[in-house]
C-alpha positions as CSV (number, residue, x, y, z in Angstrom):
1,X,199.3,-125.9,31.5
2,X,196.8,-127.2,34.0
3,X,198.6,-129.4,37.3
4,X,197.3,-132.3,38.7
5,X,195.6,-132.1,41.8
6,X,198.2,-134.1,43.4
7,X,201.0,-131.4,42.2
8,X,202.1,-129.3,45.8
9,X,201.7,-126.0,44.0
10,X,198.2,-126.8,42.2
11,X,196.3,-123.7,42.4
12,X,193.1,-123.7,44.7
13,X,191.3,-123.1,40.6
14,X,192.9,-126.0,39.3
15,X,191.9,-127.9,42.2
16,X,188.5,-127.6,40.7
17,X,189.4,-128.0,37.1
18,X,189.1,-123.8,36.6
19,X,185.7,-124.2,37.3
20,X,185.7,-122.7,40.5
21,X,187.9,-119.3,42.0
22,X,189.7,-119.3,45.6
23,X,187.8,-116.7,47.8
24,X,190.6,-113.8,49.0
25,X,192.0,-115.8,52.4
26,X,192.9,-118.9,50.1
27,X,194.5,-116.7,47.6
28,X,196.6,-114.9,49.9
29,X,197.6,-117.8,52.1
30,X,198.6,-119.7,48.7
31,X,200.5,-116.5,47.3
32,X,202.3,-116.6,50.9
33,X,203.2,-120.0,50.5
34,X,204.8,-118.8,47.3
35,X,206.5,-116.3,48.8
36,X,208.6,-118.5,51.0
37,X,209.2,-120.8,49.0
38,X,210.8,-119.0,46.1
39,X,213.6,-116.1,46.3
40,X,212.1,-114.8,43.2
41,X,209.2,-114.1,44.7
42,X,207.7,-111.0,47.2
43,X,204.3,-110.5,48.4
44,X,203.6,-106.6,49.3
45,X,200.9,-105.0,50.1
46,X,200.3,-101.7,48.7
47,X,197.6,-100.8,50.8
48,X,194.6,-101.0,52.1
49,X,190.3,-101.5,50.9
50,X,187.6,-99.6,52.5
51,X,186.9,-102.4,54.9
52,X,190.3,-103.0,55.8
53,X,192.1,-105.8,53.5
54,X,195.1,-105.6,52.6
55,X,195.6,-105.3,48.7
56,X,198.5,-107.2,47.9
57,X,201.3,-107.4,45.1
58,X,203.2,-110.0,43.9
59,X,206.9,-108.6,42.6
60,X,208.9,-112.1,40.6
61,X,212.3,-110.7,40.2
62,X,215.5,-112.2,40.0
63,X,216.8,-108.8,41.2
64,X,217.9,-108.4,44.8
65,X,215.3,-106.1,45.8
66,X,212.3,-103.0,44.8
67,X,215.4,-100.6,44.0
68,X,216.9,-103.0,42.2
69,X,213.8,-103.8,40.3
70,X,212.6,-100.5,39.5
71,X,215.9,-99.7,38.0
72,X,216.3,-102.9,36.0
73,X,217.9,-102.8,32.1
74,X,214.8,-105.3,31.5
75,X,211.2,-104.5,30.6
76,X,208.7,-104.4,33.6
77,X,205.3,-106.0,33.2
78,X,202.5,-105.0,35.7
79,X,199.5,-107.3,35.3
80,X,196.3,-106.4,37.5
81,X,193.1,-109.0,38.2
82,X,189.7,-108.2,39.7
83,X,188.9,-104.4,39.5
84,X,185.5,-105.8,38.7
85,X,186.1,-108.3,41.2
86,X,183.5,-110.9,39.5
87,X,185.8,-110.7,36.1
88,X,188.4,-112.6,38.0
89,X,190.1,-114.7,35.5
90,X,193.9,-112.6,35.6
91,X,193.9,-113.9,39.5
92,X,193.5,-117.5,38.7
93,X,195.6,-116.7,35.5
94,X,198.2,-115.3,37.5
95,X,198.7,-118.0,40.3
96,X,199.6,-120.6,37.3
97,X,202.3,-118.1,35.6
98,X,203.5,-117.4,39.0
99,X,204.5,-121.2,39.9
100,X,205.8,-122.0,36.7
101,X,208.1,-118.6,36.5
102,X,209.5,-120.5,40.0
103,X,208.7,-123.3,42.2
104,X,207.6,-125.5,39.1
105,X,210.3,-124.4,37.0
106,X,208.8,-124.6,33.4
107,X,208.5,-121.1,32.5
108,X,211.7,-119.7,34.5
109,X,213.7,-118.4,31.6
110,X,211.2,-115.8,31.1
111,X,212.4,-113.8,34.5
112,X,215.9,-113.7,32.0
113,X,214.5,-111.3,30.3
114,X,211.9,-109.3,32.1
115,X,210.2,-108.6,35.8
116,X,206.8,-108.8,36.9
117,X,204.2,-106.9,38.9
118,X,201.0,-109.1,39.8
119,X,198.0,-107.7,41.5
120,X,195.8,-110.8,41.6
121,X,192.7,-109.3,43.2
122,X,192.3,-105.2,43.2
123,X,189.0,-104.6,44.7
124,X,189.5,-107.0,47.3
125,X,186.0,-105.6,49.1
126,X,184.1,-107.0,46.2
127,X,185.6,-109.9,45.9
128,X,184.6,-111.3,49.1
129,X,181.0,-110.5,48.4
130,X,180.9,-113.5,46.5
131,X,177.5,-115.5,45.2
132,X,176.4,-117.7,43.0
133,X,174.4,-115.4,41.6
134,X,176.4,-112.3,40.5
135,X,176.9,-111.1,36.8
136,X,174.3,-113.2,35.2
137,X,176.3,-112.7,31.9
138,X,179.2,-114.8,32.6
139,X,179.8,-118.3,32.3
140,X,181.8,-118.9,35.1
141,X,183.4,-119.1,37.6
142,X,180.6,-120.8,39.9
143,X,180.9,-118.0,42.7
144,X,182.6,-114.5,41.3
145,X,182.6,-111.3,43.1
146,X,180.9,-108.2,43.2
147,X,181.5,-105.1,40.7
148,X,181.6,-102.3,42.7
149,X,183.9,-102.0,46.1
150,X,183.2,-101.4,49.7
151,X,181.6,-98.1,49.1
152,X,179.6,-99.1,46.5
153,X,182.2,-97.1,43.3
154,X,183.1,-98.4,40.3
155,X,186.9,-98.3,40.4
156,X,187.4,-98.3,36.9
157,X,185.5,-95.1,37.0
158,X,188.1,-94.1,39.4
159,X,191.6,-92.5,37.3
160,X,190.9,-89.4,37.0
161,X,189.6,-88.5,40.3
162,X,190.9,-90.8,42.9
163,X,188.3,-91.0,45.2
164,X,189.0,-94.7,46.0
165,X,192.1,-96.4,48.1
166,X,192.3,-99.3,45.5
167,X,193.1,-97.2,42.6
168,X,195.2,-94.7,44.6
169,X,197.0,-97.8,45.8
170,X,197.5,-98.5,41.8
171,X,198.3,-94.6,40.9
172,X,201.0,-95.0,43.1
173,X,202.4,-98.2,41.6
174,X,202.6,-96.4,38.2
175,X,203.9,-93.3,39.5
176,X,206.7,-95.3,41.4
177,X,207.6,-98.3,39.6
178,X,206.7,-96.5,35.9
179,X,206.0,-99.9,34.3
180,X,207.0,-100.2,30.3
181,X,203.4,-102.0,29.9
182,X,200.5,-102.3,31.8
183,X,197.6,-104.6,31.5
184,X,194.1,-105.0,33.0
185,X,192.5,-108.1,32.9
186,X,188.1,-107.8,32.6
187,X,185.3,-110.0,31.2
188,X,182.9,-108.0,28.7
189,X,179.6,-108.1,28.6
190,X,177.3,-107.9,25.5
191,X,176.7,-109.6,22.4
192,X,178.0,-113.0,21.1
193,X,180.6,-113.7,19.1
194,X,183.3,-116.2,18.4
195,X,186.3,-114.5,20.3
196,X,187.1,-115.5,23.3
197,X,190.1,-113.0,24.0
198,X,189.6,-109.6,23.2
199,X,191.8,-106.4,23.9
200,X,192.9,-103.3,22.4
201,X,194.2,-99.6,23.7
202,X,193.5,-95.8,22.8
203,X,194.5,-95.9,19.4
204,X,194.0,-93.6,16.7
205,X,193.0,-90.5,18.5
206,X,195.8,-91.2,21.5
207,X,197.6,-89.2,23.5
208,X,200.8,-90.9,22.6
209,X,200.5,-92.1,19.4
210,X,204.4,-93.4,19.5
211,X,203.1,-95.6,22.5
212,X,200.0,-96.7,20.5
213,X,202.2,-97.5,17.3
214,X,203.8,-99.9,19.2
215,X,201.0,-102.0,20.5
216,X,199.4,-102.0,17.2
217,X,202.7,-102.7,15.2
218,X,204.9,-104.8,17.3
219,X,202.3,-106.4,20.2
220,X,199.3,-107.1,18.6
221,X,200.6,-109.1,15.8
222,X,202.7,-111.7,18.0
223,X,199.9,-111.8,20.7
224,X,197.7,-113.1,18.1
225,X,199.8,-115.5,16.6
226,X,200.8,-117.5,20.6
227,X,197.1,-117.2,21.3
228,X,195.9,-119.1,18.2
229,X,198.5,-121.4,18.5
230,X,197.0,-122.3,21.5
231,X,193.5,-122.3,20.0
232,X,192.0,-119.3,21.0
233,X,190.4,-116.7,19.1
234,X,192.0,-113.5,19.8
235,X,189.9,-110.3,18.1
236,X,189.6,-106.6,19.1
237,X,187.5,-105.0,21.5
238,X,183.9,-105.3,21.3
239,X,181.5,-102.6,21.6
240,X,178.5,-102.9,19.3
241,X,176.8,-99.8,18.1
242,X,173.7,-102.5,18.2
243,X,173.9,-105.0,20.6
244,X,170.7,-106.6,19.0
245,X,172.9,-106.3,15.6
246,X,176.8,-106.5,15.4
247,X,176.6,-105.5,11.5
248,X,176.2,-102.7,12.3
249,X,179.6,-102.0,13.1
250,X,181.3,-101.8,15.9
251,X,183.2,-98.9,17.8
252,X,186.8,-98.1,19.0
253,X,187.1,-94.3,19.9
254,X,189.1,-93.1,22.6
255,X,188.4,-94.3,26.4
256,X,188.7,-91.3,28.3
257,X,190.8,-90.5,31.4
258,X,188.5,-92.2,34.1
259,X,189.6,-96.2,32.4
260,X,192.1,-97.7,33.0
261,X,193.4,-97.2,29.3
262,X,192.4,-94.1,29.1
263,X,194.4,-93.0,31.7
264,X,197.7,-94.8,30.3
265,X,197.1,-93.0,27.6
266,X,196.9,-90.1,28.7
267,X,200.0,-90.2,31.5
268,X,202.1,-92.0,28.2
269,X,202.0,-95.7,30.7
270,X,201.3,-98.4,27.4
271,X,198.1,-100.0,28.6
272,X,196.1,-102.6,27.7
273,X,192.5,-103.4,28.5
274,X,191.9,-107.1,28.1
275,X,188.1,-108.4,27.7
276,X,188.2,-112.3,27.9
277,X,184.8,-113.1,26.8
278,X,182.1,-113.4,29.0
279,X,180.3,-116.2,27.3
280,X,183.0,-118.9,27.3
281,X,184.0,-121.0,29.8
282,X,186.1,-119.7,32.9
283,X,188.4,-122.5,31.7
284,X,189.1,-121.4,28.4
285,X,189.2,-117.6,29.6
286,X,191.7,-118.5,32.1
287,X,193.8,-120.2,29.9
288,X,193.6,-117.7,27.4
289,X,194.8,-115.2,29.5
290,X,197.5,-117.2,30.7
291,X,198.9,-117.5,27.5
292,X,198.3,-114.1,26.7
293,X,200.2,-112.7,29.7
294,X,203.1,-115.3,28.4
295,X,203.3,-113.7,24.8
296,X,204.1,-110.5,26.4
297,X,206.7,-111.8,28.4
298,X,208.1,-113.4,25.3
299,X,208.0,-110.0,24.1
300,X,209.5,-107.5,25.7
301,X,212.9,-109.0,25.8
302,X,213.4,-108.4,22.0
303,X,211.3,-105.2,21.3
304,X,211.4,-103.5,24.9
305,X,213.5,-101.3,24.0
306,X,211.5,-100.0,21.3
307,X,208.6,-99.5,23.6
308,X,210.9,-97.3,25.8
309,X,212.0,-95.3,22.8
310,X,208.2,-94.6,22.1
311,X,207.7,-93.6,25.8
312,X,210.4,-91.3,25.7
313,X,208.9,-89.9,22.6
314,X,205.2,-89.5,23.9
315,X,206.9,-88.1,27.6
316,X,208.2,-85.4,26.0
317,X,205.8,-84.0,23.3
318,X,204.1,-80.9,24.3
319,X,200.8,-80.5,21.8
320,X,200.4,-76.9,21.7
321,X,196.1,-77.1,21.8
322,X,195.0,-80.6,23.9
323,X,191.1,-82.1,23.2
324,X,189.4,-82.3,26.3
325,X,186.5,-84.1,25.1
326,X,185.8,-86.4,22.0
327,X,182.7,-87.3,20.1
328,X,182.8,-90.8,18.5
329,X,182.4,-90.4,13.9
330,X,179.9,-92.7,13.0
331,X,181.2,-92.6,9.7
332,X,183.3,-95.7,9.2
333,X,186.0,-95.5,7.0
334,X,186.6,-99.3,6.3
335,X,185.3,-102.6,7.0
336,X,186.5,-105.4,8.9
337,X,186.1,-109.1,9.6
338,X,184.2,-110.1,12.3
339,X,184.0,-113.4,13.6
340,X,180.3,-113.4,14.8
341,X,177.8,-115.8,16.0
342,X,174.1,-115.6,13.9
343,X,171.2,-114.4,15.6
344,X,167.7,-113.7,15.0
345,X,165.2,-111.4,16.6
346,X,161.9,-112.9,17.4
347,X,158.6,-111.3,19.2
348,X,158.9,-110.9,23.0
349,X,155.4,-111.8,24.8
350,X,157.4,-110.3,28.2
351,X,158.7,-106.9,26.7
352,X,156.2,-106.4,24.0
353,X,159.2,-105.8,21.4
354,X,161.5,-107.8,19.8
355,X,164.4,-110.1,21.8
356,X,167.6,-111.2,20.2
357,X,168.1,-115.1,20.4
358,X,171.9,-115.9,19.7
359,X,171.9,-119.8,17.6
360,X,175.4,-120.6,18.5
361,X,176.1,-121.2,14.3
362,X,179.0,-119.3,13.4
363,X,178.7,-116.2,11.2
364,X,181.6,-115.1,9.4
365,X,181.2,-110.9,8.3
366,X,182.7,-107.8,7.6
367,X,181.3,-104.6,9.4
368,X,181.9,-101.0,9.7
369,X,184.6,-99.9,11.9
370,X,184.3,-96.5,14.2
371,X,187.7,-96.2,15.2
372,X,187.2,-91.8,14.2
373,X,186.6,-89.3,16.9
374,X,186.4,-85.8,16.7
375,X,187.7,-82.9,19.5
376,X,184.3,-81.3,20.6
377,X,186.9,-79.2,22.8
378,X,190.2,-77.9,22.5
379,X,192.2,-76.1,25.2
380,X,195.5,-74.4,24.1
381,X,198.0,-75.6,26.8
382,X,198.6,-73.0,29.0
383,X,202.1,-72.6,31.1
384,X,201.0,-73.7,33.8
385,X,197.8,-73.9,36.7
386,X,197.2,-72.0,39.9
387,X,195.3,-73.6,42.8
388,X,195.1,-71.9,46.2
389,X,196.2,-73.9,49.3
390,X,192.5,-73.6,50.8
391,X,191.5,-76.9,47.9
392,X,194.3,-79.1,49.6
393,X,192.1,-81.9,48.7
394,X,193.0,-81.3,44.6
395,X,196.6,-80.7,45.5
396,X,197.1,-83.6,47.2
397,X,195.2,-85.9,44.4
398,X,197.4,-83.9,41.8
399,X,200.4,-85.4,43.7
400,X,199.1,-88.8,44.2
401,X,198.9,-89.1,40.6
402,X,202.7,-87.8,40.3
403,X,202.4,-84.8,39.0
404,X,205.2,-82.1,39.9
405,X,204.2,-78.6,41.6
406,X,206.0,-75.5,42.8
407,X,204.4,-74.2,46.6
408,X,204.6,-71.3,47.7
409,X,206.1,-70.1,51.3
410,X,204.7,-66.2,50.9
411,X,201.6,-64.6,49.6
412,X,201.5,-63.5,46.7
413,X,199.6,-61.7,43.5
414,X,199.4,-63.3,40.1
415,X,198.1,-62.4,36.4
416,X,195.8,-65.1,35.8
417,X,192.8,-65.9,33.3
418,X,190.1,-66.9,35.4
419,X,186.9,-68.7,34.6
420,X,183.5,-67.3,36.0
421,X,180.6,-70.0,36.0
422,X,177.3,-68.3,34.4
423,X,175.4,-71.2,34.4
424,X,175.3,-74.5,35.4
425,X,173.2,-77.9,35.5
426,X,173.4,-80.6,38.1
427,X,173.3,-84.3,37.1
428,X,169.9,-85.6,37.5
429,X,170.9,-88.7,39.0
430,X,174.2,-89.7,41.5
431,X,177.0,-90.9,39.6
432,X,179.8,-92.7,41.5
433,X,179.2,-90.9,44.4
434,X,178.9,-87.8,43.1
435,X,176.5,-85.3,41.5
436,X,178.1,-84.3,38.0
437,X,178.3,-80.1,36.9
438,X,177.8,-78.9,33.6
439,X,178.4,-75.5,32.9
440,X,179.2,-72.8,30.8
441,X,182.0,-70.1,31.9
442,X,183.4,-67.0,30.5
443,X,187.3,-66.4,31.0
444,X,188.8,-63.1,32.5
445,X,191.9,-61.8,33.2
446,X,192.6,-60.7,36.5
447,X,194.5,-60.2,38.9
448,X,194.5,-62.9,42.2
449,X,196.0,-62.9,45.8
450,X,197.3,-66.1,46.8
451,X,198.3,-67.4,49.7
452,X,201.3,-68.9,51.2
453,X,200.9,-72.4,50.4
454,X,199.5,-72.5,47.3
455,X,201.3,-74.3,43.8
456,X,201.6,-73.7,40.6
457,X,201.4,-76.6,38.6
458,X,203.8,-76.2,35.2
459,X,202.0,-78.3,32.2
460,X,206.1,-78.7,30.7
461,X,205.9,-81.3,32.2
462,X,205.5,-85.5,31.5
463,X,202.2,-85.8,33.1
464,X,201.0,-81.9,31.8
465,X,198.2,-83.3,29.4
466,X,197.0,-85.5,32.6
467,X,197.2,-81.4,34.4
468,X,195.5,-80.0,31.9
469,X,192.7,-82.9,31.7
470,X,192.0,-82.7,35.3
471,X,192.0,-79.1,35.6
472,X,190.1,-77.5,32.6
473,X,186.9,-77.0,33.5
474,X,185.2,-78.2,30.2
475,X,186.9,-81.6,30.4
476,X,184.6,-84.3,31.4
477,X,187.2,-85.4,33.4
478,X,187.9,-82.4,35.5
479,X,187.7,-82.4,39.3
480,X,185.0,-79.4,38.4
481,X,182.9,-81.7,36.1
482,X,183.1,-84.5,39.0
483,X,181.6,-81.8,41.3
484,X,184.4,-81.4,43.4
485,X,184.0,-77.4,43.1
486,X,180.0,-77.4,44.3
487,X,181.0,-74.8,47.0
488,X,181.5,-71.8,45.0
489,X,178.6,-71.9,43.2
490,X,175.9,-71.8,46.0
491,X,175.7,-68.2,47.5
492,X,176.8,-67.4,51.0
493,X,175.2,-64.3,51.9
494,X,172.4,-62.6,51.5
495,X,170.4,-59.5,52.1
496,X,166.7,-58.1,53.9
497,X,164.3,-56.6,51.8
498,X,164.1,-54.0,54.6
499,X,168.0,-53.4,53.3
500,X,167.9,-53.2,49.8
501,X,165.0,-50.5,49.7
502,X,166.7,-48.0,50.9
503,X,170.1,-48.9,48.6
504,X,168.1,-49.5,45.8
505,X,166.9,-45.8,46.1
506,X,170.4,-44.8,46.7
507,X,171.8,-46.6,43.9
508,X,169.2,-45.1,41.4
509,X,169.5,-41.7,42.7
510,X,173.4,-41.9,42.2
511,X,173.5,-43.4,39.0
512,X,171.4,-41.9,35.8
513,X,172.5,-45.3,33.5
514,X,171.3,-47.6,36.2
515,X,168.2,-46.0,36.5
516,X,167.7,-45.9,32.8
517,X,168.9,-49.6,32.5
518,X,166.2,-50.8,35.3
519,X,163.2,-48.6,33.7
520,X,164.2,-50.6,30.2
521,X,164.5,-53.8,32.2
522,X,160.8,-53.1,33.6
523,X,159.1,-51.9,30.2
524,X,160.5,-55.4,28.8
525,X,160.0,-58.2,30.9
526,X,156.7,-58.5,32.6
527,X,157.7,-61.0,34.5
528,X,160.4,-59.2,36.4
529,X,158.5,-56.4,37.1
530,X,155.5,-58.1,38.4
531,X,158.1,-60.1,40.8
532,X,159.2,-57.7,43.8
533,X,161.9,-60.2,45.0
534,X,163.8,-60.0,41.3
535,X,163.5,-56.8,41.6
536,X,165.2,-56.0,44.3
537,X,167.9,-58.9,43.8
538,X,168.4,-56.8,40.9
539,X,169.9,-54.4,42.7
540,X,171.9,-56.9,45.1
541,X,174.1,-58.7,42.0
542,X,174.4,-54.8,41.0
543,X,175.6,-53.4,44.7
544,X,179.5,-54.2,46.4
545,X,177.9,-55.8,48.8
546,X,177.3,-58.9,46.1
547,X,179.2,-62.1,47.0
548,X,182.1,-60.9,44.3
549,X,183.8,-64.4,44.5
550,X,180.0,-66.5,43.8
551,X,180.8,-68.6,41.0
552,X,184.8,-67.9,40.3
553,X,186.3,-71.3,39.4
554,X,188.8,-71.5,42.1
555,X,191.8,-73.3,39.6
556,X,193.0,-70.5,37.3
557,X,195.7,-70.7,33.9
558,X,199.1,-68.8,34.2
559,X,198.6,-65.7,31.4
560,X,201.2,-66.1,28.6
């Protein structure tokens, strides 16, 4: 696969027998090169990073242009590098495929059959803060970018609530181009094994289990077979329960809405997280995922149009209850082979505990498997959501990520079920840039004036379980849970003691039941009556002058 230097349209990686990676002007100026040289090939940027770069995609078509493209008979393929800018292997991975889909000829044919999207480099910001001496768990490349981006956010953290111009850059792609498979290319972290190209997808607990079928039935079986043809070791994805001790299983439950495959899942895109393994060479891991990306354009001439049945399938079920949230089983219901490495845990004099030493012999097991995960909640799908014009900032994010709303020209009043907040916890630490709410809520009916401008969002729809996801307030993933909502639950007004005497007085003298309720209140709690400010707040919550929208949870559900 690998060019000799002498080749014209060596890659600047090659150059340095994949030791080394090409910081973002070299990239670009060798993608532009590209570019001219083949009519297959356009380089478009689809915007732009916090510190200004453009991000840039590479479309290889034989089409005649986007249009054409988008609306292609053959399987699309969108491939994405760097959204942990250090795990960088897809870019280099991606040049190589690149020049031999065109300039170089050898791989051509596959263009016959299907069209490609390449993002070599997402979080371009990170990438250029490049050092020797990022992500001390990788072998490789010598220099590698950053994780985070300009502003310091994790963007695959990012899905759900688009706070970052990299993955609304990507939103957009989906939502325009609608890919038939999506792939994002990492390097893992974490224990040792002998693996060196891992992957997998929501599976058993998916959100479109047609789409999910398909991956495990038709893709992962072929993908295998090219990659240990080549002589890799392809496996699934690795997260130990025990990093210090891989027998003890491993675990596969559902990535939620703010990953990349969780959010494919979810908005019925196939997706596939790839997780080259951080522990061999940048060499092999390049290689490896050039050959994977080549299986899968093997692929999809023969069986895309079973993949596109299975969308269609997922797009239009309707689940009449949706899980918000999961909790992972740890109750495995089979074993399976592992291809480990041995290890042995020995005394630490620098911790004080143990320390895991990895001997590089290989170790050959089967271990439990945690593929189970159970609802912890469940949210009947309502018709539809209502969101007043004043939280433009939701709206607009709602229609980044494609969904489809009705607005509103005139006031008007709606029957909703409403949630009121009646207690809440802040997160104790920032969490990509934001301070995370948990709550509890009660749900009322009522009756809300809206005004002109505001949308009802319709969950009969394709993207409705991403709606409902996003709009629920006990789902992890809600704009509410990401804090988005902090407004409504600080109070706005308040009142003099000087004020509330005399009301209080009022209050009682008007109302025998209150009177009798505050007496009860005093006899029983010490506290309170000891405490002349609760007191008279207790009269305040009690009075119309109370802040009557404190704490109403400003998106509401259609009643049925």
């Amino acid at each position: 696969m690998i060019v000799p230097s002498t080749d014209p349209w060596v890659t600047p990686s090659e150059q340095s027998g994949l030791s080394h990676t090409p910081d973002y002007a070299a990239t670009v100026a060798w993608l532009g090169r590209l570019d001219a040289a083949s009519p297959e090939i356009t380089l478009v940027s689809i915007g732009k990073s916090p510190e200004g770069r453009d991000i840039w995609m590479v479309v290889a078509s034989q089409e005649t242009g986007f249009a054409e493209t988008r609306r292609s008979a053959k399987p699309l393929l969108l491939v994405q590098g760097g959204i942990h800018s250090g795990e960088i292997d897809g870019k280099d991975a991606g040049l190589m495929l690149l020049r031999d889909l065109t300039v170089r000829g050898t791989k051509k044919g596959l263009l016959d059959g299907v069209n490609l999207l390449l993002i070599p480099i997402l979080n371009v910001d990170g990438h250029e803060r490049s050092s020797i001496y990022n992500r001390i768990n990788q072998k490789g490349p010598v220099e590698m970018g950053w994780r985070t981006n300009g502003q310091f956010l994790n963007l695959n953290r990012d899905y759900g609530k688009l706070d970052t111009p990299e993955i609304r850059a990507v939103v957009q792609v989906i939502a325009h181009w609608r890919p038939d498979l999506y792939v994002d290319v990492h390097v893992t972290d974490g224990v040792d094994y002998q693996y060196d190209v891992t992957f997998g997808y929501n599976l058993k607990n998916a959100y479109s289990p047609a789409i999910a079928q398909w991956l495990e039935s038709e893709m992962r079986p072929q993908v295998n077979l090219d990659l240990e043809r080549m002589g890799h070791i392809p496996g699934p994805l690795v997260f130990a329960v025990d990093n210090s001790d891989v027998s003890k299983g491993i675990e596969a439950g559902p990535a939620s809405l703010r990953f990349s495959n969780g959010y494919g899942d979810v908005c019925h895109v196939p997706t596939v997280l790839v997780e080259n393994h951080s522990l061999k060479p940048y060499r092999q891991r390049v290689l490896g995922t050039y050959v994977f990306l080549e299986s899968l354009m093997r692929l999809l001439p023969g069986r895309g149009d079973k993949l596109r049945e299975a969308i269609r399938t997922d797009i239009t079920r309707r689940h009449p209850e949706i899980p918000v949230s999961w909790e992972s089983v740890h109750v495995s219901d089979r074993l399976i082979p592992f291809r480990g490495i041995a290890s042995r845990l020995t005394d630490s004099p620098i911790s004080g505990t143990k320390k895991v030493e990895w001997t590089g012999q290989k170790q050959d097991l089967n271990i439990p498997y945690f593929d189970s995960a159970k609802p912890v909640s469940l949210v009947r799908r309502p018709a539809a959501y209502w969101i007043p014009v004043a939280w433009s900032d939701i709206i607009q994010r709602l229609e980044l990520h494609g969904l489809t709303m009705e607005r509103f020209s005139e006031p008007l009043d709606v029957d909703v079920e409403s949630w009121r907040v009646t207690g809440y916890e802040l997160g104790k630490t920032a969490y990509e840039g934001h301070a995370m709410v948990r709550a509890t809520t009660s749900l009322q009916r009522r009756t809300v004036s809206y005004p002109a401008g505001s949308v009802r969002v319709s969950t009969d729809q394709p993207l409705g379980d991403l709606a409902i996801l996003l709009l629920e307030p006990d789902s992890p993933e809600s704009f509410f849970q990401w804090g988005f909502f902090l407004a409504v639950l600080q109070e706005h007004e308040y009142a003099e003691g000087y004020v509330l005497e005399p009301l209080a007085e009022k209050m009682l003298s008007e109302n025998p039941a209150l009177k009798a309720e505050f007496e009860k209140k005093l006899a029983a709690e010490p506290e309170f009556s000891r405490n002349a400010g609760q007191r008279l707040r207790w009269f305040y919550e009690r009075s119309p002058f109370f802040e009557n929208l404190k704490r109403y949870y400003p998106v509401a559900r259609e009643c049925q």
